[in-house]
C-alpha positions as CSV (number, residue, x, y, z in Angstrom):
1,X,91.6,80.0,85.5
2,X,95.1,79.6,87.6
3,X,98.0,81.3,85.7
4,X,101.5,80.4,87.6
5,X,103.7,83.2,87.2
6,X,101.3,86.2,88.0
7,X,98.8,86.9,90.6
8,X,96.0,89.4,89.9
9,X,96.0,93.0,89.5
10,X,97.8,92.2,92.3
11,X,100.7,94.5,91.4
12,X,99.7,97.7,92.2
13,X,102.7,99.1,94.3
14,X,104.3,97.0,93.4
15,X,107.8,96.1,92.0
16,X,111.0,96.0,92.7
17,X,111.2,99.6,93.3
18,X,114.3,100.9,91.6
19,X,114.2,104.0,93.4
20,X,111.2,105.2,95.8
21,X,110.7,107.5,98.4
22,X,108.6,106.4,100.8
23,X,108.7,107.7,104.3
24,X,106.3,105.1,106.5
25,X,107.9,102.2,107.1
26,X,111.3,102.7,107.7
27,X,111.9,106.1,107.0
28,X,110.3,109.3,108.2
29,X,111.1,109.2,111.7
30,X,113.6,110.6,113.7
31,X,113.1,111.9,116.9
32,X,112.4,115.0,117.0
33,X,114.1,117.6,118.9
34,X,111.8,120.7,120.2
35,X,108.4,119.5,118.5
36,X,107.2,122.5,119.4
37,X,109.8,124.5,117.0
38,X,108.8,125.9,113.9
39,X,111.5,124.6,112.1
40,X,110.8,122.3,109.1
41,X,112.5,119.3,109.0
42,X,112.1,116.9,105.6
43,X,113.3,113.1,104.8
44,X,113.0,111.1,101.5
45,X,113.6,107.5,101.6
46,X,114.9,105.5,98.6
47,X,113.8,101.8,98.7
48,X,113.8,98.4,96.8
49,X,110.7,96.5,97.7
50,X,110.2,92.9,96.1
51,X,107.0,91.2,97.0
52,X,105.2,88.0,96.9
53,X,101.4,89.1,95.2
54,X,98.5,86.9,95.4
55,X,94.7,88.0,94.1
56,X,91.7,87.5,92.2
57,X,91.1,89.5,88.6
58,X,87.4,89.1,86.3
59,X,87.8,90.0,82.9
60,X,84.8,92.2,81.4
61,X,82.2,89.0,80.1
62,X,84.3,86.4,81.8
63,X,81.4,84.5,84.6
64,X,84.3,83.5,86.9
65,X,87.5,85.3,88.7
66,X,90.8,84.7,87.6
67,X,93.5,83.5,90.5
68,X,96.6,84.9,89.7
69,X,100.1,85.0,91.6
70,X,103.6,86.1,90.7
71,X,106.9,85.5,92.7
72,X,109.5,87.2,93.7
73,X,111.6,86.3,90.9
74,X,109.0,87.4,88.5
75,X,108.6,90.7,89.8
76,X,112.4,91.3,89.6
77,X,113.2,89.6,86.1
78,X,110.2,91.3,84.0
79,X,109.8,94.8,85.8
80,X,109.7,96.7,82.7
81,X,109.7,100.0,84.3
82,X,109.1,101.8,87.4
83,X,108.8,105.2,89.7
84,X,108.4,105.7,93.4
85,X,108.9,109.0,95.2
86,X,107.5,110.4,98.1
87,X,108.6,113.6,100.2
88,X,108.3,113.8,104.0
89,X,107.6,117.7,106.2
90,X,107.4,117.9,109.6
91,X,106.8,121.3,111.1
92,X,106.5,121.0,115.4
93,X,103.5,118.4,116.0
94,X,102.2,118.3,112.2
95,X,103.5,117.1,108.8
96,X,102.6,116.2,105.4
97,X,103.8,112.8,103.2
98,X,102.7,112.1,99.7
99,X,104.0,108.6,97.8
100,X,103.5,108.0,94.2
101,X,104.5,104.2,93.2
102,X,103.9,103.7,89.1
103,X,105.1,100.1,88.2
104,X,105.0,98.8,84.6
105,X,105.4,94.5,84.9
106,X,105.0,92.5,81.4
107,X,105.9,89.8,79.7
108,X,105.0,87.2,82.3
109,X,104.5,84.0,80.1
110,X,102.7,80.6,81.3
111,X,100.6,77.6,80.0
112,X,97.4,76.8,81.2
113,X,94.6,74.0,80.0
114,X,91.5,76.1,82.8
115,X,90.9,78.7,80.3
116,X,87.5,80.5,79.2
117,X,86.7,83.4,77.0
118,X,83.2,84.4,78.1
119,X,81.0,81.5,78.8
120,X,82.8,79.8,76.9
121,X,85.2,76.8,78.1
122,X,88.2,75.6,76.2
123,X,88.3,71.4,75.4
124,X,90.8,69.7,77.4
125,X,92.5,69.1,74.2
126,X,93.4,73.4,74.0
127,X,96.4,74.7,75.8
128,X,96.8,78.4,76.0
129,X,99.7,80.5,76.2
130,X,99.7,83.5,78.2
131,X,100.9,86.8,78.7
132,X,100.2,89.0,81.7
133,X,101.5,92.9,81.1
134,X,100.3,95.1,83.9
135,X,100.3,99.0,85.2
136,X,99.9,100.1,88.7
137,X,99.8,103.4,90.2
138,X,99.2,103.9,94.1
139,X,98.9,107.3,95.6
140,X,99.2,107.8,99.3
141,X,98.7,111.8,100.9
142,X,98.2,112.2,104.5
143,X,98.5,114.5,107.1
144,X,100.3,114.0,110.3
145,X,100.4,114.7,114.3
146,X,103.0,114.3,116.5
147,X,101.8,112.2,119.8
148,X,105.3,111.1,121.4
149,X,108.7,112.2,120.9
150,X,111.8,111.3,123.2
151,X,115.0,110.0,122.9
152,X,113.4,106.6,122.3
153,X,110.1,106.7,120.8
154,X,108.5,108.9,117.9
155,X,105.0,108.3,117.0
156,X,102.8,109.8,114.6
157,X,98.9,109.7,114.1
158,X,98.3,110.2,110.5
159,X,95.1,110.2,108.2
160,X,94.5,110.6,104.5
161,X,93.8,109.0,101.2
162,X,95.2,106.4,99.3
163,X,94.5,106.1,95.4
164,X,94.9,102.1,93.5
165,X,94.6,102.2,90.0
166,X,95.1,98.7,88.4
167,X,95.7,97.9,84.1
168,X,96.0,94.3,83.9
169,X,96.1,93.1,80.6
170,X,95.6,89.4,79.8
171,X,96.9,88.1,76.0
172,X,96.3,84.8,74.9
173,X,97.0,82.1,72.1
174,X,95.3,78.9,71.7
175,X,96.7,75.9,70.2
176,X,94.5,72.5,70.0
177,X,91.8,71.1,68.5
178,X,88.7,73.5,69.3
179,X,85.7,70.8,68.1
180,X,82.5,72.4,67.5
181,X,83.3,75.5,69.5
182,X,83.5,78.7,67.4
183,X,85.5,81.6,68.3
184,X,86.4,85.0,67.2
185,X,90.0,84.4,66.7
186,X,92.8,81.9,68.7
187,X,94.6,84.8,69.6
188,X,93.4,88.1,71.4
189,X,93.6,90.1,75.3
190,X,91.7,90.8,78.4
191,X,91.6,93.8,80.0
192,X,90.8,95.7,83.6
193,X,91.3,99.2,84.1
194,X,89.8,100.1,87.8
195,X,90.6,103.2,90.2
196,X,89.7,102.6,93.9
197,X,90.2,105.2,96.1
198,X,90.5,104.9,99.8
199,X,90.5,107.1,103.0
200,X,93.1,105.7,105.5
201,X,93.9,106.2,109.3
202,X,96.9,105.3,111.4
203,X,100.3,105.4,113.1
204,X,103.7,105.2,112.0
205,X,107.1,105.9,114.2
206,X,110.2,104.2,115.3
207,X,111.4,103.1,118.7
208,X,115.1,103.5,119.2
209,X,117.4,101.1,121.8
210,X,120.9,101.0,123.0
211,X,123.6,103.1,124.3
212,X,123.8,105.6,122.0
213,X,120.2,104.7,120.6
214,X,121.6,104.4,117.2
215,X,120.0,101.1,116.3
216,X,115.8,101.1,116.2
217,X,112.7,99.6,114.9
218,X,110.4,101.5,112.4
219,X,106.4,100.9,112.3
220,X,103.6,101.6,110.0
221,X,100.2,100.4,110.4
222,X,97.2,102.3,108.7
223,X,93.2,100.8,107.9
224,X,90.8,101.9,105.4
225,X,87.4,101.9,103.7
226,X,86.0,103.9,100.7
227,X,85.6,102.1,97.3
228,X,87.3,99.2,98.7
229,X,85.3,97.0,101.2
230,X,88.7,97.3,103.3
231,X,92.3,98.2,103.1
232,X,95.4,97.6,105.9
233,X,98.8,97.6,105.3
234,X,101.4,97.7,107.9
235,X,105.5,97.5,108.0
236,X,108.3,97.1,110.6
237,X,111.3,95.8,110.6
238,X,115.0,97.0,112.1
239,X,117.0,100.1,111.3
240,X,120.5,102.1,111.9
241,X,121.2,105.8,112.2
242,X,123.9,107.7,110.9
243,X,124.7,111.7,111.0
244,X,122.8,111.7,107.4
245,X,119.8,109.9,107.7
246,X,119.5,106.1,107.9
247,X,119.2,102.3,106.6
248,X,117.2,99.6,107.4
249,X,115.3,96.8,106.6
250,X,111.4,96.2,107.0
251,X,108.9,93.4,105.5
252,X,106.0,95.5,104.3
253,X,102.2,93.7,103.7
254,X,99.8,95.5,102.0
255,X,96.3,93.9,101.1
256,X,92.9,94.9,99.7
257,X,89.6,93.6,100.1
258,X,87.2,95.0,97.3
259,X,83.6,94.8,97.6
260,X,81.4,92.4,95.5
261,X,81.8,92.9,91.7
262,X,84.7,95.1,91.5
263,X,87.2,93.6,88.6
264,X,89.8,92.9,91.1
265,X,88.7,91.6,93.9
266,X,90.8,90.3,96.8
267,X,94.5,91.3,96.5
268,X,97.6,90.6,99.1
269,X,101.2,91.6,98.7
270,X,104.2,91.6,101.2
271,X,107.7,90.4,100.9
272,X,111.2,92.2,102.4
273,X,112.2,95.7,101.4
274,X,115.1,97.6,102.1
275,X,115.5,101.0,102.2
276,X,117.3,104.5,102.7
277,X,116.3,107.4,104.1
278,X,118.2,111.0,103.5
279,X,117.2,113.8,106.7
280,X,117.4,117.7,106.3
């Protein structure tokens, strides 16, 4: 089954993040004066990230997956509701970031004629209307050690854990001559509710260029295996300081691979997101 308009379970962190804190990408790094101090330094990032999701969902009794895919557009004109916040420490060489995304999407309405319930195949005569609502939550917590900082690079080591949780819900009315085929009702739902958790490695930092080395380029890459066959997601993009903090601009990809019957199985997101970052 191929429903335009929505793409698997593929939401999780999804959505146009009305406001987030996230410091990998483009936040969390500045360089660092006297690494060695045991002053704490903190940054929270507030970001809008709007993604292109692509994926593959099976429903509980269903004998085949689901391809699924939402736009941009989509994400941005039925977010119902969302919250993103994450909080950034460095003390010296180490620090600490946690990010909590929770996006709500529904109402994301298409026709399709490929349809099953079950074993069960619908007559080419059937069209189904459809109606994908779905809540994601990912949690990322990691620690962090300072390799490099200078007046133009800072780069951090990091590992951790990162939590997907995933409620796709699937309703659907049928309209059309049925034939012999009996069924419990024309209308009804679908439903996945799967938690995948994840330990993750990697590096995130920023390199900074010109005269007064105002302008710079944030990075994030991590990897990951656990529940998940694999996980990667990585970020960069092109940034500006201020005496505050900073802005800048990143695209950010994020993309699972789950192992063999999992409910959502592959899953790929990545689009442009903007963000900015507050320093004290």
């Amino acid at each position: 089954m191929k429903i335009p308009g929505f793409k698997s379970g593929a939401v999780v962190l999804l959505g146009f993040a009305a406001g987030a804190l996230l410091p990998m990408p483009a936040a969390a790094q500045s360089a660092q004066p006297g690494w060695e101090s045991a002053n704490w330094q903190f940054a929270a990032t507030l970001y809008a990230w709007v993604p292109v999701i692509d994926g593959r969902v099976s429903y509980a009794g269903d004998t085949r997956s689901s391809d699924l895919h939402v736009s941009m557009g989509d994400v941005l004109s039925h977010l119902k509701m969302t919250f993103q916040g994450a909080f950034d420490a460095h003390n010296g060489r180490w620090g600490i970031f946690t990010d909590v995304v929770y996006v709500d999407l529904g109402g994301v309405k298409s026709q399709a004629r490929d349809f099953s319930i079950g074993n069960i195949g619908l007559p080419a005569g059937t069209t189904t209307s459809l109606s994908l609502d779905l809540k994601a939550l990912v949690w990322t917590v990691a620690g962090e050690y300072r390799v490099m900082t200078d007046p133009a690079w800072t780069v951090d080591l990091l590992g951790g854990a990162r939590l997907l949780r995933l409620k796709p819900t699937l309703g659907y009315s049928i309209t059309g001559d049925l034939g012999p085929i009996v069924l419990p009702g024309r209308n009804g739902s679908k439903q996945v509710d799967e938690s995948v958790w994840d330990g993750i490695i990697g590096v995130k930092g920023r390199y900074a260029f010109g005269s007064d080395r105002k302008w710079f380029v944030p990075f994030y890459l991590d990897v990951g295996t656990g529940q998940s066959k694999s996980t990667w997601q990585g970020a960069a993009g092109i940034g500006y300081a201020y005496h505050w903090g900073e802005v800048a601009a990143v695209y950010r990809y994020l993309d699972y691979n789950n192992k063999s019957g999992k409910p959502v199985q592959d899953l790929n997101m990545g689009g442009p997101m903007m963000g900015v970052t507050l320093r004290w």
